[in-house]
DSSP file (Angstrom, degrees, kcal/mol; ACC not computed):
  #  RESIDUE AA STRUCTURE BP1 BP2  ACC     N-H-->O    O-->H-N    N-H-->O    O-->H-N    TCO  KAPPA ALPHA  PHI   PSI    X-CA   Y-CA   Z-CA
    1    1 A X              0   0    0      0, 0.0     2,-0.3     0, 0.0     0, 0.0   0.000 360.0 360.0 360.0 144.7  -16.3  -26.5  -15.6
    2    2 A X        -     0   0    0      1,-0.1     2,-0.2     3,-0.0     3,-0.0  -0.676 360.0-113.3 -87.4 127.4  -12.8  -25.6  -17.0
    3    3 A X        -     0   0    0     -2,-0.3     2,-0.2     1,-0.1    -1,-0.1  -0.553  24.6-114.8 -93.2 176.8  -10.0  -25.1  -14.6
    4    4 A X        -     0   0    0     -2,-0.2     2,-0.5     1,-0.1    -1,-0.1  -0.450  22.7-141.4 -89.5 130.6   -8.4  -21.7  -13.9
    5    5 A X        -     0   0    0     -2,-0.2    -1,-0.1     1,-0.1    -3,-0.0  -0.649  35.0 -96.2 -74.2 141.4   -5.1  -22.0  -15.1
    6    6 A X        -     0   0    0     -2,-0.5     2,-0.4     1,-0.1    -1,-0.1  -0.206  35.1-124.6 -47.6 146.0   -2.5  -19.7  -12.1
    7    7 A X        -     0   0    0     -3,-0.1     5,-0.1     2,-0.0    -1,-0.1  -0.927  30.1-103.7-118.4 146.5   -1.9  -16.4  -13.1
    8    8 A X    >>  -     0   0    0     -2,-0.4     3,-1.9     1,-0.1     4,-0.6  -0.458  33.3-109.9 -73.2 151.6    2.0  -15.7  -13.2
    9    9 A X  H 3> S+     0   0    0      1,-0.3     4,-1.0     2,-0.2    -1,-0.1   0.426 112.7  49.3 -30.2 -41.2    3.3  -13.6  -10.4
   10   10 A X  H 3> S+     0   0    0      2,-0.2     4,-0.6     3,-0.2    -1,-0.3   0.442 108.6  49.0-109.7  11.0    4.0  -10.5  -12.4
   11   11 A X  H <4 S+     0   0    0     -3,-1.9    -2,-0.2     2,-0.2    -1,-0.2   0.440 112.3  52.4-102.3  -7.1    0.6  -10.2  -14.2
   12   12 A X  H  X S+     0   0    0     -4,-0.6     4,-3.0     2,-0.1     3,-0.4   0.758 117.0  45.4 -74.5 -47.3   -1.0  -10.8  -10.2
   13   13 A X  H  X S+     0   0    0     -4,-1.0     4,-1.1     1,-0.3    -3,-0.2   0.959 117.6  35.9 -85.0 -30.8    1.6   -7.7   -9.6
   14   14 A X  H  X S+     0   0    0     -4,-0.6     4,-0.5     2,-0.2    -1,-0.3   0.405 120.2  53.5 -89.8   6.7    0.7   -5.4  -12.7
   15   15 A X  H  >>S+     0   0    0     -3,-0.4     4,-2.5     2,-0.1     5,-0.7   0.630 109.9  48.0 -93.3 -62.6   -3.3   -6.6  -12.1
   16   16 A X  H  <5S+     0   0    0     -4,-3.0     4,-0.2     2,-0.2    -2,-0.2   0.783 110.6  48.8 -79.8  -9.5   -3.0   -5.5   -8.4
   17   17 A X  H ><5S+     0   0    0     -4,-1.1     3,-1.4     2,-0.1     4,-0.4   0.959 112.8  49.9 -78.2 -72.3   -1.3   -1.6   -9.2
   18   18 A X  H 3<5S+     0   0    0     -4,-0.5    -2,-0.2     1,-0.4     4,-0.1   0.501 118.0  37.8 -97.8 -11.7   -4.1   -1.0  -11.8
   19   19 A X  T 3<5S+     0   0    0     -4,-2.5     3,-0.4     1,-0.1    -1,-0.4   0.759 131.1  35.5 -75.2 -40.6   -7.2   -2.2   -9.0
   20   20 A X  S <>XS+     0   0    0     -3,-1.4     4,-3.0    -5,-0.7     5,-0.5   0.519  84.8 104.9-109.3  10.6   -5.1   -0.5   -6.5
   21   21 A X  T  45S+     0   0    0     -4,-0.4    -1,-0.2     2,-0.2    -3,-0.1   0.708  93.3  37.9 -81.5 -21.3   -3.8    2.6   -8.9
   22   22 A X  T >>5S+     0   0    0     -3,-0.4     3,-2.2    56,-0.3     4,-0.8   0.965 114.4  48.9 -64.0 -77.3   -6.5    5.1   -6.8
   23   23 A X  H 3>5S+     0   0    0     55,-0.5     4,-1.1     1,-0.3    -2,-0.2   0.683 119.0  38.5 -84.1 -32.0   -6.2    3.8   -3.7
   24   24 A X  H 3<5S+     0   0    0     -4,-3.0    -1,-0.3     2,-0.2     4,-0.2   0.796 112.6  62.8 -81.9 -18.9   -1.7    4.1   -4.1
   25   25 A X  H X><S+     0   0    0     -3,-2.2     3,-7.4    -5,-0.5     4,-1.2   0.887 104.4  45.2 -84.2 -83.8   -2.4    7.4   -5.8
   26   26 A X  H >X S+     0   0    0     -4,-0.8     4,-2.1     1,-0.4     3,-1.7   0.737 110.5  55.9  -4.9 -88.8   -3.9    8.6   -2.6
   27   27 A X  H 3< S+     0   0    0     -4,-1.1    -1,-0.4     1,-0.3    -2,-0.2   0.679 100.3  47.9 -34.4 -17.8   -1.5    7.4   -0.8
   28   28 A X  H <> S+     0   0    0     -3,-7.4     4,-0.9    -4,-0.2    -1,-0.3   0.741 108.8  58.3-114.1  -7.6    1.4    8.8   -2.0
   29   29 A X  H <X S+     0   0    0     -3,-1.7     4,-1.6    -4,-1.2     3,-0.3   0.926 105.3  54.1 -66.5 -58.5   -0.5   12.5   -2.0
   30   30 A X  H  X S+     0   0    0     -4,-2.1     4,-1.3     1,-0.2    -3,-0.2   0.737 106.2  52.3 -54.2 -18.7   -0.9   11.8    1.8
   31   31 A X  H  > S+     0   0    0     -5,-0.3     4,-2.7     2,-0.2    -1,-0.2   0.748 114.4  43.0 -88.1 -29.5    3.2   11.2    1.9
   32   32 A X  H  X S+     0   0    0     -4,-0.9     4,-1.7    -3,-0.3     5,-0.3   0.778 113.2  49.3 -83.1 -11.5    3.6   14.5    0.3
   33   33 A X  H  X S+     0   0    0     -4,-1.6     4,-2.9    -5,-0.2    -2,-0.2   0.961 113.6  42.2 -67.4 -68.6    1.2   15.8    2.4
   34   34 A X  H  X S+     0   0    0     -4,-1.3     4,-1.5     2,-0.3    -2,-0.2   0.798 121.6  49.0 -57.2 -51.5    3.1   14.1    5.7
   35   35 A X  H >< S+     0   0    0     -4,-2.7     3,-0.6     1,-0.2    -1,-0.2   0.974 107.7  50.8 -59.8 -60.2    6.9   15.5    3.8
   36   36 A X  H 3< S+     0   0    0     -4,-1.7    -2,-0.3     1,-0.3    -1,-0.2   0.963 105.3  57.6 -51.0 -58.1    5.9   19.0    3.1
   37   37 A X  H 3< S+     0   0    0     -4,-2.9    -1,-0.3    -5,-0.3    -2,-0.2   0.825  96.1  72.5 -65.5 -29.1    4.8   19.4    6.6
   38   38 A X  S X< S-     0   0    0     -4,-1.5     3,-0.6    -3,-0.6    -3,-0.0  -0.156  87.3-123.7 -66.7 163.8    8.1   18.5    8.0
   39   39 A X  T 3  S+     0   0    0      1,-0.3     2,-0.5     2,-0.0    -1,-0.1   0.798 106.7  56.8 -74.3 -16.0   11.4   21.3    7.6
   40   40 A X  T 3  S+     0   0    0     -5,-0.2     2,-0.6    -4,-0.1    -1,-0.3  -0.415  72.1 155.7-113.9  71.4   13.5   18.9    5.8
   41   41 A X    <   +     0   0    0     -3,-0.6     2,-0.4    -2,-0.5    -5,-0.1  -0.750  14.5 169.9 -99.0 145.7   11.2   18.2    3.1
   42   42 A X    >>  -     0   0    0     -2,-0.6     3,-2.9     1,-0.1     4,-0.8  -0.783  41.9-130.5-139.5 114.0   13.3   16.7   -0.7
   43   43 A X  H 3> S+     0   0    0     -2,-0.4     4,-1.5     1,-0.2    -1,-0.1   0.569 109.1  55.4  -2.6 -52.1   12.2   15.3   -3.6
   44   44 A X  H 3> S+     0   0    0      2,-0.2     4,-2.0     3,-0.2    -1,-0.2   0.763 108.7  48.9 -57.0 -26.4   14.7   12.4   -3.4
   45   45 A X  H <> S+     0   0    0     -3,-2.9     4,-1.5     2,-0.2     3,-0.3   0.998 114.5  49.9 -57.2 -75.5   13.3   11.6    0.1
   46   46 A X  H >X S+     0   0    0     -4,-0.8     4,-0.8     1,-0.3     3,-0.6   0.606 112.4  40.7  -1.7 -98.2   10.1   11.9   -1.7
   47   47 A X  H >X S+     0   0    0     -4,-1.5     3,-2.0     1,-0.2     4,-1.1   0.826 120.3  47.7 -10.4 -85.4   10.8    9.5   -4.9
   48   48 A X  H 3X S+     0   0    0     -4,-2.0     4,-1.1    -3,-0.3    -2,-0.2   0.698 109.5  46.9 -95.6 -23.9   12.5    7.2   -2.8
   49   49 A X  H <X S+     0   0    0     -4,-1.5     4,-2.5    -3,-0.6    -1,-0.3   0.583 115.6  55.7 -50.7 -38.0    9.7    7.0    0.2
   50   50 A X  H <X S+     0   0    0     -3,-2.0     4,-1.6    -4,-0.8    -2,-0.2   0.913 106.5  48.0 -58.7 -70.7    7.1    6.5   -3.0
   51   51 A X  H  X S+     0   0    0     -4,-1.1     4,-2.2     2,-0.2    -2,-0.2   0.641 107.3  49.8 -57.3 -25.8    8.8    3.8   -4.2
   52   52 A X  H  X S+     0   0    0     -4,-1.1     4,-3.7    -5,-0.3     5,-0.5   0.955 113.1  49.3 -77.8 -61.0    9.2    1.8   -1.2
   53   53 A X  H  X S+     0   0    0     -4,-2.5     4,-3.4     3,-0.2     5,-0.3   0.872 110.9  47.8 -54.5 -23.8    5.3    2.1   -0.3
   54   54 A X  H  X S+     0   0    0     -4,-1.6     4,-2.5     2,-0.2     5,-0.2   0.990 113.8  48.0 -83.1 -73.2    4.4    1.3   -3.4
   55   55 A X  H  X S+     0   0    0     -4,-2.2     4,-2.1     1,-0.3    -1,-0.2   0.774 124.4  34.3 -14.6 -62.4    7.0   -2.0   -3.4
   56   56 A X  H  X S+     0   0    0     -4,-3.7     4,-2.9     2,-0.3     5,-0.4   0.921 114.9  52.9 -97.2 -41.4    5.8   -3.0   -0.1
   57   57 A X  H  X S+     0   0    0     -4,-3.4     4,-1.0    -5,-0.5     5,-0.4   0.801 111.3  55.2 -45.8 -21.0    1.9   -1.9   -0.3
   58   58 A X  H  X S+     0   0    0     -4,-2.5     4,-1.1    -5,-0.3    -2,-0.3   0.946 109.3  42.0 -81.0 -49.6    2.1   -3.9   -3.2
   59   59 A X  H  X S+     0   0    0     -4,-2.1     4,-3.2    -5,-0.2     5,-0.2   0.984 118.9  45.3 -32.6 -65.4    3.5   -7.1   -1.3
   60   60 A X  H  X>S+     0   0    0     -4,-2.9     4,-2.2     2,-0.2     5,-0.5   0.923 110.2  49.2 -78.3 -22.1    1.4   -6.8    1.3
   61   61 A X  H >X5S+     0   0    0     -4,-1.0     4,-3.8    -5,-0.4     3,-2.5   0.954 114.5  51.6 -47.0 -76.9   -2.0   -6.1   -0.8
   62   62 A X  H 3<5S+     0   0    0     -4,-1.1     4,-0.4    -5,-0.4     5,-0.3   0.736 112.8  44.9 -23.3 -65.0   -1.1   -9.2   -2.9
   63   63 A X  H 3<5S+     0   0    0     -4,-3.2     3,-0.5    -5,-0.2    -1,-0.3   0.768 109.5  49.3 -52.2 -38.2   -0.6  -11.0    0.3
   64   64 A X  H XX5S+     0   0    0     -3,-2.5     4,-0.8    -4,-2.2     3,-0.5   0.707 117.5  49.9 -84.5 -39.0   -4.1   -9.8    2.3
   65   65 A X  T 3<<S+     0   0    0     -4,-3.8    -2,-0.2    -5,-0.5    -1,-0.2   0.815 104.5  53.3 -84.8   4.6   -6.1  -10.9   -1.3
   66   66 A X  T 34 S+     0   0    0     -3,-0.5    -1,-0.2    -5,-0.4    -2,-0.2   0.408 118.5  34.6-108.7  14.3   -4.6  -14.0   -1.5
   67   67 A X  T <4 S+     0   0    0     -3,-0.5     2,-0.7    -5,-0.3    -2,-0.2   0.304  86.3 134.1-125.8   6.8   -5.8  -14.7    2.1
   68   68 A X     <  +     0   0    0     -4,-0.8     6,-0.1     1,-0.2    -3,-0.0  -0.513  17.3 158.3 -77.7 107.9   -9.0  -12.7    1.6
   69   69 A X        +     0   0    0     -2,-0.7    -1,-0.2     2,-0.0    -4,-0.0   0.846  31.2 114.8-103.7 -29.5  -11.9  -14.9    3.0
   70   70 A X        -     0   0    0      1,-0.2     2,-1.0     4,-0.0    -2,-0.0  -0.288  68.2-127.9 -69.0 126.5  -14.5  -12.3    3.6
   71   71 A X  S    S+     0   0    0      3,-0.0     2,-0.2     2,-0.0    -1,-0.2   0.008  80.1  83.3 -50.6  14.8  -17.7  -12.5    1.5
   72   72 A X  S    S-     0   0    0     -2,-1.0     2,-0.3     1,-0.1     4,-0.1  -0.670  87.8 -90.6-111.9 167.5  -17.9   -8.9    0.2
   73   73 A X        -     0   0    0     -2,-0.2     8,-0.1     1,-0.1    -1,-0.1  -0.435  18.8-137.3 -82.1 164.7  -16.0   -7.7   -2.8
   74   74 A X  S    S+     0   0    0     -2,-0.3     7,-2.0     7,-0.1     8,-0.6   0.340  84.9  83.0-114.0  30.1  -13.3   -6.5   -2.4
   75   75 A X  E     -A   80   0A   0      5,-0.2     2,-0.5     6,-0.1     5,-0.2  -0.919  54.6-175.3 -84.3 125.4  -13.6   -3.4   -4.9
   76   76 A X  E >   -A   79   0A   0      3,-1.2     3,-2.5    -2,-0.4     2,-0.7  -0.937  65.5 -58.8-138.5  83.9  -15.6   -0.7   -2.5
   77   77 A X  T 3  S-     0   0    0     -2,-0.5    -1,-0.1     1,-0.2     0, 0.0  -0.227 116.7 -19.0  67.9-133.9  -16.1    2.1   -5.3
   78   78 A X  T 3  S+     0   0    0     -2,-0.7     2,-0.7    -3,-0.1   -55,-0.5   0.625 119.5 100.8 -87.2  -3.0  -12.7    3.2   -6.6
   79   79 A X  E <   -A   76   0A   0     -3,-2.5    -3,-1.2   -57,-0.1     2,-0.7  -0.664  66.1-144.6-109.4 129.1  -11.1    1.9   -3.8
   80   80 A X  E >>  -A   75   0A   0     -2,-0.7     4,-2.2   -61,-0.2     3,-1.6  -0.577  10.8-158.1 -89.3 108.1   -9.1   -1.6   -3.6
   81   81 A X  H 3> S+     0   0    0     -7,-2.0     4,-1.6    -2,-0.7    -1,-0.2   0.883  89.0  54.2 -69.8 -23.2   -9.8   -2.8    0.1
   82   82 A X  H 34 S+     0   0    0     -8,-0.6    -1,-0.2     1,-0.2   -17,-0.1   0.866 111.6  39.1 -19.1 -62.8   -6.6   -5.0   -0.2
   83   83 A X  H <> S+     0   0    0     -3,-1.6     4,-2.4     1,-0.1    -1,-0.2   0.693 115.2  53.4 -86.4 -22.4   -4.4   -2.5   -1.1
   84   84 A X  H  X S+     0   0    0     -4,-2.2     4,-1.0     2,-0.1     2,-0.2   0.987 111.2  49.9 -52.5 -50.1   -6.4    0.2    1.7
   85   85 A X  H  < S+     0   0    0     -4,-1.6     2,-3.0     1,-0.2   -24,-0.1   0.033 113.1  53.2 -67.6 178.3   -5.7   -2.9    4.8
   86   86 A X  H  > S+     0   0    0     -2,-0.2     4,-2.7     1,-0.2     5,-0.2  -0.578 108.5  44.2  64.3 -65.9   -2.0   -2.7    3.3
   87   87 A X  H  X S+     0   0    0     -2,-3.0     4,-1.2    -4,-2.4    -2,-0.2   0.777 114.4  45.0 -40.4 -46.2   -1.6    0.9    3.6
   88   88 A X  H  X S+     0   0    0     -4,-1.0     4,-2.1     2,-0.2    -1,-0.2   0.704 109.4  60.3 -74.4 -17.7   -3.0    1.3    7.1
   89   89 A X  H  > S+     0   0    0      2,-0.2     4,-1.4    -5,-0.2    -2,-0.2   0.952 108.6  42.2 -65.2 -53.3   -0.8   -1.8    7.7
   90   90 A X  H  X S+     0   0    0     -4,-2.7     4,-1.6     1,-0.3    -2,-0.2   0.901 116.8  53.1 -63.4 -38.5    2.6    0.6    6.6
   91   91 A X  H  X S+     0   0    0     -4,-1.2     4,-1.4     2,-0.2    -1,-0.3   0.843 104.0  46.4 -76.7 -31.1    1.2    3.4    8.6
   92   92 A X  H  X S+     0   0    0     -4,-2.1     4,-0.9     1,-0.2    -1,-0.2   0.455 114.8  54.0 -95.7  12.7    0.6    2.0   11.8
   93   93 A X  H  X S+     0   0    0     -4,-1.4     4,-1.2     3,-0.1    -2,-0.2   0.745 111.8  41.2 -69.1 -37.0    4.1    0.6   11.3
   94   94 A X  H  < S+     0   0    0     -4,-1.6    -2,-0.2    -5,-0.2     4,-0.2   0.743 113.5  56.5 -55.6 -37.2    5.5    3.9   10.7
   95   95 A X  H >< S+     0   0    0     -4,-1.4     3,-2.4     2,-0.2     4,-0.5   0.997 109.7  46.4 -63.3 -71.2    3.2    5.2   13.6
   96   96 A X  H >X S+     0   0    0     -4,-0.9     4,-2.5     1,-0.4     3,-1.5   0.969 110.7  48.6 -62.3 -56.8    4.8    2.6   16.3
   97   97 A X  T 3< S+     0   0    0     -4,-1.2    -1,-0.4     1,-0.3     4,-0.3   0.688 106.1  54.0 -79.5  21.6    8.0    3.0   15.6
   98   98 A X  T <> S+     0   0    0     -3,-2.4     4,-1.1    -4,-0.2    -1,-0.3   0.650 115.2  42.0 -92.9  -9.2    7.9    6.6   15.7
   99   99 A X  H <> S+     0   0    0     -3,-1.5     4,-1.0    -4,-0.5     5,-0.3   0.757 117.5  51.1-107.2 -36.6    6.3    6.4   19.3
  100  100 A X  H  X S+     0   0    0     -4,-2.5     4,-1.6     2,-0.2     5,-0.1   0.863 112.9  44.6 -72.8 -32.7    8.8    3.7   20.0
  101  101 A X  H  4 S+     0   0    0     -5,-0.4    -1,-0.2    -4,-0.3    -2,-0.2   0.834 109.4  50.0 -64.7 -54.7   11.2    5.7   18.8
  102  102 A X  H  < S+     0   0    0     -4,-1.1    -1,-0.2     2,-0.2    -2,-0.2   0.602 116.4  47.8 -69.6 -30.2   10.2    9.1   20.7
  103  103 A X  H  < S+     0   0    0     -4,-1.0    -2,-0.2     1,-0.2    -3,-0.1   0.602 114.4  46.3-116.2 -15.8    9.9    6.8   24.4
  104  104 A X     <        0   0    0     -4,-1.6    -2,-0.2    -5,-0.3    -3,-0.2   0.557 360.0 360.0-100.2  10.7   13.4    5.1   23.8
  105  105 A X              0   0    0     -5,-0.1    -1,-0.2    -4,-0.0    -2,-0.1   0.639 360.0 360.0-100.0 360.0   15.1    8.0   23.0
C-alpha cells in the first residue's frame, strides 16, 4: 500500500470551503437574517461579520476534522458536519457572551 503523501495547508483550506460551501452559504443567510432584524443593520457590518465567520468557521471546521474520530461520514447530504459543529460552536459563543454581556451590564 502507498503512503498518503500530507496535503499542504492551503489545499486542506480551499478543500474544506468547497465540502463546506452549503453548509457556510447557509450560514451567512442566517447572519443576514440575525442583521436585518436589528435597527442598525450595514452592509459593511455585514461583509465584515461574513468574513470573520467564514475565517474562523474555517479554523475551527479544519480543526474538529482533523480530530474527527467518529465512524460515520462526515458528509450528511449537502451538509459538512465539520463545518455544521463549527458554526454552532461560533454561535453559542456569540450566544454567551451576549447573555454575559446583558447580566454584567
Amino acid at each position: 500500500m502507498e503512503e498518503q503523501l500530507p496535503i499542504p495547508l492551503l489545499e486542506l483550506v480551499l478543500y474544506n470551503y468547497y465540502l463546506g460551501s452549503i453548509t457556510f452559504a447557509l450560514g451567512l443567510i442566517m447572519l443576514w437574517f440575525y442583521l436585518k432584524r436589528k435597527a442598525a443593520f450595514s452592509w459593511p457590518k455585514f461583509v465584515v461579520f461574513s468574513i470573520v465567520i467564514l475565517l474562523v468557521g474555517n479554523a475551527y471546521s479544519i480543526i474538529i476534522w482533523h480530530f474527527w474520530t467518529i465512524p460515520i461520514n462526515i458528509m450528511q447530504g449537502p451538509f459538512h458536519l465539520p463545518t455544521v459543529l463549527a458554526l454552532l460552536v461560533i454561535a453559542l459563543k456569540v450566544v454567551w457572551y451576549r447573555i454575559l454581556l446583558a447580566i454584567y451590564s
